[in-house]
C-alpha positions, -999 to +999 in steps of 0.1 A: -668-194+101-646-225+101-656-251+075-645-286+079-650-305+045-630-331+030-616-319-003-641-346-021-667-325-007-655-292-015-659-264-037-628-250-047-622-208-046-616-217-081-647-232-084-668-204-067-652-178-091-662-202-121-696-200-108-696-162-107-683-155-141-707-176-149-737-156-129-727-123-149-728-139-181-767-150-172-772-119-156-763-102-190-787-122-211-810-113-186-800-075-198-801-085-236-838-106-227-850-073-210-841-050-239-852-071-264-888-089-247-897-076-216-921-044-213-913-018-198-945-021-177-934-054-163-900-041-151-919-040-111-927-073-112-897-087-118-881-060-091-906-076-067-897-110-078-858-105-071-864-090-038-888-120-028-856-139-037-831-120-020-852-122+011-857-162+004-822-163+002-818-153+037-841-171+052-827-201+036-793-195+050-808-183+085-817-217+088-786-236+078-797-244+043-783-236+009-798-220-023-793-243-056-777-234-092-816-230-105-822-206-077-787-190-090-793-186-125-831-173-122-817-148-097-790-133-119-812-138-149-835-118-133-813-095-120-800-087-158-837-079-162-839-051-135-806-040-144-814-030-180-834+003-170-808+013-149-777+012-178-802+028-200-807+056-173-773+061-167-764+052-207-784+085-214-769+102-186-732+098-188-728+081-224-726+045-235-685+049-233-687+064-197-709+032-186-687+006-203-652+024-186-674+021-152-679-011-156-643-017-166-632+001-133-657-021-116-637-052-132-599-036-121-612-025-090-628-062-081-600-084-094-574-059-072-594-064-045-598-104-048-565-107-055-551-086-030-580-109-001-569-143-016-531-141-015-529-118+018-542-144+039-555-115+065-587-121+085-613-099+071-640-113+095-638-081+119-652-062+089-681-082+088-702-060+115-694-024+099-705-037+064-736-055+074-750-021+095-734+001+065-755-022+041-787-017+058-780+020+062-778+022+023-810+004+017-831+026+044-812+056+021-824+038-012-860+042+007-859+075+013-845+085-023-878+067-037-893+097-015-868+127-015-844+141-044-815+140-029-786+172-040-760+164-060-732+162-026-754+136-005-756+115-037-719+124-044-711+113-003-738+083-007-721+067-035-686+070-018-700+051+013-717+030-011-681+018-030-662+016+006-686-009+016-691-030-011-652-030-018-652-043+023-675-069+008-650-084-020-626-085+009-646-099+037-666-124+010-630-135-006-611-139+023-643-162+038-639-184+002-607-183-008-596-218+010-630-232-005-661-243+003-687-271+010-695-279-027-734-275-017-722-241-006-706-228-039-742-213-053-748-192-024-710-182-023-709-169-058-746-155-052-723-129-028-698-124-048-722-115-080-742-091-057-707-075-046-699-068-083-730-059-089-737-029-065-700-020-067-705-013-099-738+006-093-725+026-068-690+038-092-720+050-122-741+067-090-705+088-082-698+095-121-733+111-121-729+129-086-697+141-102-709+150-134-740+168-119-714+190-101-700+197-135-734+206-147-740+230-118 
């Protein structure tokens, strides 16, 4: 989508990035608040609470409007929350030192991936199709799995899909920012970009496990 804004009114890529480094830092006080104060037993309400926003999200953009920094920060604040039983999970799975190189890889894997979208200049907008269907088809398999336990290769295969796609994000999302943005924009910009980390970096522990559940068998 073309964007004409006057560079008073913009938001450099710069700026968006800024934003997101910013986003993981809440998002991992929201881990340290959710270790430290939040029961386990209120875990589901703030899952419900960050889908609510997620889908608010949406619906704000559907129709033509932007979210703020507040709605930002709560999200990833929130986010850090829900994420905390997941690390644990996986930290008693794999090993604290297996979760930290993940998310290390998650890091190399990102900036190579940014880097490669911002200084290309190629048009990753023909992407945008095959990652928005391959999205939902991960979600409806998130579904299921709250139903069915999957084997060890369709969770091995699903977290391969799962990292192609949300590397196609970095690349479409980048390559949409990377000449800036309407400064009202920038929230809801870094918002993609944090949730791209995010579930890239979920997706490389769900193929560490898949791979080390093969070893297992």
């Amino acid at each position: 989508m073309e964007r004409t804004v006057t560079v008073s009114q913009q938001g450099s890529f710069a700026h968006v990035l800024q934003t997101f480094a910013l986003s993981l830092l809440v998002s991992f006080i929201g881990m340290l608040i959710g270790a430290m104060v939040i029961p386990p037993s209120l875990v589901t309400l703030f899952i419900i609470v960050e889908v609510g926003m997620l889908i608010a999200a949406l619906i704000i953009r559907i129709r033509g409007k932007n979210i703020g920094y507040g709605f930002l920060y709560t999200f990833t604040a929130i986010s850090g929350v829900t994420l905390y039983p997941v690390i644990m999970v996986y930290g008693g799975l794999l090993g604290a030192n297996v979760v930290s190189g993940a998310f290390f890889a998650t890091a190399a894997i990102f900036g190579g991936l940014a880097f490669y979208a911002h200084r290309s200049q190629r048009d990753f907008s023909f992407l945008g199709g095959f990652l928005f269907a391959g999205t939902i088809g991960l979600v409806l398999m998130s579904v299921i799995g709250m139903f069915v336990n999957f084997g060890s290769m369709t969770n091995l295969v699903w977290s391969m899909v799962g990292i192609l796609i949300f590397s196609g994000w970095v690349l479409y999302d980048v390559a949409q920012y990377r000449d800036g943005v309407a400064a009202e924009e920038v929230p809801l910009a870094a918002l993609n970009i944090y949730l791209d980390f995010i579930n890239l970096f979920l997706y490389i522990l769900r193929f560490i496990a898949s791979i080390a559940g093969f070893n297992r068998n």
